[in-house]
C-alpha positions in Angstrom: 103.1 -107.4 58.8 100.3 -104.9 59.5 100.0 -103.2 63.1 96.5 -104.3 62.7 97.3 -108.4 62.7 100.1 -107.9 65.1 97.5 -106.5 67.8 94.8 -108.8 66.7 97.1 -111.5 67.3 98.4 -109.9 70.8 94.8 -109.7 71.6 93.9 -113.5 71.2 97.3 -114.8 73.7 95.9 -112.2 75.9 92.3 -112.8 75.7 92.6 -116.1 76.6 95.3 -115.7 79.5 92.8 -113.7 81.2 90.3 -116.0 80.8 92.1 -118.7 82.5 92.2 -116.6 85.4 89.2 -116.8 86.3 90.0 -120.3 87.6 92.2 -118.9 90.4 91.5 -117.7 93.6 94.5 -117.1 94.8 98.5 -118.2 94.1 99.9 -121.5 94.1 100.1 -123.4 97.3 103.8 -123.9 95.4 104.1 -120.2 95.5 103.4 -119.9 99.3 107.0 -119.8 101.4 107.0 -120.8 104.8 106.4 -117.0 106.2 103.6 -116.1 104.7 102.4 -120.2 105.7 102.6 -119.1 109.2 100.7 -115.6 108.3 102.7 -113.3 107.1 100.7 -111.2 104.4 101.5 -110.0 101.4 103.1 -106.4 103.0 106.0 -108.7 104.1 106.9 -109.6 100.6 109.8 -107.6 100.7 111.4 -108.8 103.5 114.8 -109.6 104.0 114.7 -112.7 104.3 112.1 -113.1 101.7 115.8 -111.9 99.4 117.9 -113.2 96.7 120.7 -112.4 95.0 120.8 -112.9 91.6 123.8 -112.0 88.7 126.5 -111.7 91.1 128.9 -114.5 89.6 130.2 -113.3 86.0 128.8 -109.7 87.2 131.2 -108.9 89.8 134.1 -106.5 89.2 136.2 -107.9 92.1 135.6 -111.6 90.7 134.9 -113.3 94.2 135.3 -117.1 94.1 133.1 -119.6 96.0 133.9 -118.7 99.4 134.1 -115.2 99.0 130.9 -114.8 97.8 129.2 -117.1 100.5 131.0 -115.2 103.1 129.7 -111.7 101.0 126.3 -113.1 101.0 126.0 -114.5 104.5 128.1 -110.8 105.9 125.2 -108.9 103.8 122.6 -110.9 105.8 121.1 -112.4 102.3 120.0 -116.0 103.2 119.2 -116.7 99.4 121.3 -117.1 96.3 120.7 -118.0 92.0 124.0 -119.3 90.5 124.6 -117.9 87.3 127.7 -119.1 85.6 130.0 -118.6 82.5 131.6 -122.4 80.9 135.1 -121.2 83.6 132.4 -121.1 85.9 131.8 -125.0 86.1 134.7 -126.4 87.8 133.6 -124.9 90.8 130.4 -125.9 91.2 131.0 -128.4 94.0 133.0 -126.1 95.6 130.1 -123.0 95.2 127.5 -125.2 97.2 130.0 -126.7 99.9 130.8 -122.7 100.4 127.0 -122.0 100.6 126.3 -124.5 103.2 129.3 -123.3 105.3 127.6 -120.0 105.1 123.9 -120.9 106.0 123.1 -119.6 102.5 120.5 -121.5 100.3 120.6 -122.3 96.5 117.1 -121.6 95.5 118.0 -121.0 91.4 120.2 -121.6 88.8 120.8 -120.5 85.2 119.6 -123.9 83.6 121.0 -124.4 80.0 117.6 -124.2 77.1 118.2 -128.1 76.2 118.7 -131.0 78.4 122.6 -131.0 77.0 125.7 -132.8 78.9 126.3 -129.4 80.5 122.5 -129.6 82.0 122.7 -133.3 82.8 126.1 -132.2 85.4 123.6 -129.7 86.7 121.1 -132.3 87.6 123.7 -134.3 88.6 125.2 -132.2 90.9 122.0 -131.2 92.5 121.3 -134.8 93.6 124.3 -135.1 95.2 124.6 -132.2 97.6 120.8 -132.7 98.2 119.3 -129.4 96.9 116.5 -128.2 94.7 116.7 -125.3 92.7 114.5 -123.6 90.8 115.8 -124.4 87.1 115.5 -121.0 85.0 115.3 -121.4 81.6 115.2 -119.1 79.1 114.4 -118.9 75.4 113.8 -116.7 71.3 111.3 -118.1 69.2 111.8 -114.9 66.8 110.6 -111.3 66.8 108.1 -110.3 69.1 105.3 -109.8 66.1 103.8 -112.5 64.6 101.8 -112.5 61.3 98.5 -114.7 62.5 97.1 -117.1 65.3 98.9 -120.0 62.8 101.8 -119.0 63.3 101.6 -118.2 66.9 100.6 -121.5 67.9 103.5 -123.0 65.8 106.0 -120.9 68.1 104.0 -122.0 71.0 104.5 -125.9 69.9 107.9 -125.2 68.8 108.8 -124.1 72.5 107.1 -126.6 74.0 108.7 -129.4 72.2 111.8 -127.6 73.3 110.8 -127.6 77.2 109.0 -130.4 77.5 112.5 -132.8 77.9 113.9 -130.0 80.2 110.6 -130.5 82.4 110.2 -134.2 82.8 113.8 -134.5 83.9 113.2 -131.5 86.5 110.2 -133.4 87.8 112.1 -136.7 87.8 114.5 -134.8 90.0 111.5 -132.9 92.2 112.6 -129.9 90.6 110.5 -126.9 88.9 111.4 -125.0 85.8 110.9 -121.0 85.8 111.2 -119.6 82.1 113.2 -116.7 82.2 112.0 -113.2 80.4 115.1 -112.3 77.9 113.4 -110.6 75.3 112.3 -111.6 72.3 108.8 -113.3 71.4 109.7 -115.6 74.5 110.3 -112.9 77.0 106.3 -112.2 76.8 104.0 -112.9 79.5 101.4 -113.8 77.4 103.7 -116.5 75.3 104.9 -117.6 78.4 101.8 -117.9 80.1 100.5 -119.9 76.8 103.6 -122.1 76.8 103.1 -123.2 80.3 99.3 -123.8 79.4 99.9 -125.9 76.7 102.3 -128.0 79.0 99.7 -128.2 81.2 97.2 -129.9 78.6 99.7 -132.1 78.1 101.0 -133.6 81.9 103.6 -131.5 82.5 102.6 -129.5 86.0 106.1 -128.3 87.3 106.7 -125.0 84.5 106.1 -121.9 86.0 107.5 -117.9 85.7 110.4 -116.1 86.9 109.5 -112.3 85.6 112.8 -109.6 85.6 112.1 -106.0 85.8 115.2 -105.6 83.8 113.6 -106.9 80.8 110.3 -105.9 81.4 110.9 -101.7 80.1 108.1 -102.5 77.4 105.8 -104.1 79.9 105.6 -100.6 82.2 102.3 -99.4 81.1 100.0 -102.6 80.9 102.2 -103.9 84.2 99.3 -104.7 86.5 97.1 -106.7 84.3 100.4 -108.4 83.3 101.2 -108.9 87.3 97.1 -110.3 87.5 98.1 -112.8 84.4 101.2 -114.0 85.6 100.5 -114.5 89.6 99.1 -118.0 89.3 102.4 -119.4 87.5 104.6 -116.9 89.1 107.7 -118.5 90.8 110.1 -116.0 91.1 110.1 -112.0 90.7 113.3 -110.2 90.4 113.7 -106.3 91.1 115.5 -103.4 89.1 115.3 -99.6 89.2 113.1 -99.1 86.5 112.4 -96.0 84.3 110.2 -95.6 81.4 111.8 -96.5 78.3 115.3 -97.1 80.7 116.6 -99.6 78.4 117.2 -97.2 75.7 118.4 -94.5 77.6 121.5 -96.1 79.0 119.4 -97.0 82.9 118.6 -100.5 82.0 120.3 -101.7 85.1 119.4 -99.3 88.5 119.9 -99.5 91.8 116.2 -99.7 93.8 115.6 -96.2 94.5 117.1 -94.3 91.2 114.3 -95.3 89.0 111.1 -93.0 88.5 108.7 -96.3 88.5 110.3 -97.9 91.5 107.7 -96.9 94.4 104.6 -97.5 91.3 105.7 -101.0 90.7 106.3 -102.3 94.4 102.6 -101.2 95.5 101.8 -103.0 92.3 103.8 -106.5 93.7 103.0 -106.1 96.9 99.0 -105.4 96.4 99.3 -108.1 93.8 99.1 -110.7 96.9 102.3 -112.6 95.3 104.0 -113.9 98.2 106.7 -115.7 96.5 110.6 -115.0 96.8 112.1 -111.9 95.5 115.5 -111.4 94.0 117.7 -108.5 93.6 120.9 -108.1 91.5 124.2 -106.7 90.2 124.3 -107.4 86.5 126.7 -104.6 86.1 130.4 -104.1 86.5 130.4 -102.8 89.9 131.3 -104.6 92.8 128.3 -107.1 93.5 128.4 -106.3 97.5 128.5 -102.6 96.6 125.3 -103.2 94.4 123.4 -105.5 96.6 123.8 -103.3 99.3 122.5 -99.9 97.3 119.7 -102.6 96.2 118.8 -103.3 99.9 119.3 -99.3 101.1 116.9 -98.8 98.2 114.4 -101.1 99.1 114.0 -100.2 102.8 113.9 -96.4 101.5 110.8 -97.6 98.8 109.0 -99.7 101.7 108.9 -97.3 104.4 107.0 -95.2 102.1 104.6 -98.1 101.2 104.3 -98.8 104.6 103.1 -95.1 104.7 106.2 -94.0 107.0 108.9 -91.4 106.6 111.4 -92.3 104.3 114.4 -90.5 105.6 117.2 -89.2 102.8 117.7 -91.1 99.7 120.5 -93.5 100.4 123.9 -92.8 99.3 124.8 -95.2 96.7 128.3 -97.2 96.5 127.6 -98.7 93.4 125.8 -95.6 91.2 127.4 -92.3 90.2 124.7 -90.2 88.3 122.4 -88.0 90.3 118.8 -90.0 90.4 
C-alpha cells in the first residue's frame, strides 16, 4: 500500500474523532471519582489514592499469592488493584478478592478475556458473587496498523464491533463497563478505538470506553496531546510508564517513573488534560513487583513536585532499575 492511502486513510478516523469532540464539554460524569466530586481538580490526579496497581500477578519475581499481595498492596498504601492472570491463575480467584477485602484494597479492573468464553462467563460470575464491579479490559488485533482504503477500514471497525458487542451487553447486564485495552496492532489506536466505541454507540451499546498504556503508546509520543484531547471523553483508565522516545526499540519499554526522558512532558500533558479519572502504575517486568511499585511511586512524587513548581530533591534511588537514567 502507498504512504499516501495509508495517511489519507489515518486522516479520515482522525478527522472525524475530532469532530466528535466538539460535543464535549468536559469528561464523563462516569469518569468523575468521588475526589474530584467533592472538588479536587485536576492537579490532584496523581494522588495516591487516586493509584492502581496493575501487572503485578504473573509479573512478580517473588510469585506472591493472594494474601501476599493484598498485604503488599495495603503495606505500600495502594488502595486500588487490576487482576491480571495466567490459566494457574484461576483457582485463586475467590481467594484473591477475600484477600483484597481483608486488606481494604479495591478491585477496580481485570484482564477480561476478548470473547464472552466459559473462562469470561466465571469472571462475571465471580464478580456477582463477592459483590464488585470491575472495570472489564479488553483488548484486541484486527491486523496491521495500515489499511489500504476507508472500505476496508470500516470492515475492521464492524469486524470488532461484532466481536465487542456480546462482551458489552453482558457487562451492562452485570452494571459493568468495558475499557479496550491498547496492545498494539491496528486495535491499539486511539483513533480505531475511539471509532469502535462510536459505532457501538450508534448502535445502544453506552458502557465501552478506554483504558490508554503508556507502555504501548512509544509511537503515539509526538501527536500525544491531540491524542489525550480525542480520547478524554471515553477515557476510563490511564496507566503510567517511564517513557522515552522510540523506548520500545531500544530495550526501555518498561521504566520506572522518573528514568524516562518524556516522563515530566507527558504528566503536564495528563494532568492539564483535566482527566480526572484513576491512574495505574505497574511492574510488568521481572523484578519484584513491591520493588517496582515503590520506584513507580518515588518517581511520581519526584515528577509532581516539579509540576507542582516545587523543588524536586535527588532523583530517587531505584530498587527495581539498575542502568543509570
Amino acid at each position: 500500500m502507498s504512504s499516501s492511502s495509508y495517511f489519507f486513510s489515518r486522516a479520515v478516523v482522525f478527522a472525524g474523532v475530532l469532530a466528535c469532540l466538539n460535543t464535549f464539554a468536559a469528561p464523563p460524569t462516569a469518569n468523575v471519582t468521588e475526589s474530584s466530586a467533592r472538588g479536587v481538580d485536576a492537579e490532584g490526579v496523581f494522588r495516591k489514592e487516586n493509584l492502581a496497581a496493575w501487572c503485578i500477578v504473573p509479573f512478580d519475581k517473588s510469585k506472591r499469592n493472594p494474601e501476599q499481595r493484598a498485604a503488599m498492596l495495603e503495606s505500600l498504601g495502594v488502595k486500588k488493584f487490576v487482576y491480571d492472570y495466567r490459566k494457574e491463575h484461576i483457582s485463586q480467584w475467590d481467594e484473591e478478592l477475600d484477600a483484597l477485602k481483608r486488606h481494604g484494597v479495591e478491585l477496580v479492573g481485570w484482564w477480561f478475556p476478548g470473547s464472552l468464553n466459559e473462562e469470561a462467563q466465571k469472571a462475571l460470575d465471580l464478580f456477582k458473587r463477592h459483590g464488585v464491579k470491575p472495570q472489564l479490559w479488553v483488548s484486541g488485533g484486527g491486523g496491521a496498523i495500515q489499511v489500504a482504503s476507508p472500505e476496508e477500514q470500516d470492515q475492521r471497525v464492524s469486524a470488532e464491533c461484532k466481536r465487542l458487542r456480546p462482551i458489552a451487553e453482558a457487562a451492562a447486564s452485570a452494571g459493568l463497563k468495558v475499557a479496550l485495552y491498547n496492545h498494539g496492532s491496528w486495535f491499539g489506536e486511539p483513533e480505531n478505538q475511539i471509532a469502535i466505541i462510536q459505532r457501538l454507540k450508534n448502535d445502544g451499546v453506552q458502557n465501552v470506553g478506554i483504558v490508554y498504556n503508556l507502555h504501548h503508546g512509544h509511537s503515539h509520543l509526538d501527536r500525544f496531546p491531540e491524542l489525550m484531547r480525542a480520547m478524554l471523553p471515553h477515557l476510563l483508565y490511564f496507566n503510567l510508564n517511564g517513557m522515552d522516545v522510540q523506548g520500545d526499540t531500544k530495550g526501555r519499554k518498561i521504566l520506572p517513573l522518573g528514568v524516562g526522558s518524556e516522563d515530566l512532558r507527558l504528566l503536564r500533558v495528563v494532568r492539564e488534560s483535566g482527566y480526572r479519572g484513576p491512574i495505574g502504575i505497574l511492574n510488568h517486568t521481572g523484578e519484584d513487583a513491591e520493588a517496582r511499585l515503590q520506584d513507580n511511586l518515588d518517581g511520581l512524587a519526584w515528577l509532581t513536585n516539579q509540576l507542582d513548581g516545587k523543588p524536586p530533591g535527588p532523583l530517587p534511588e531505584y530498587r527495581s532499575w539498575k542502568v543509570a537514567p
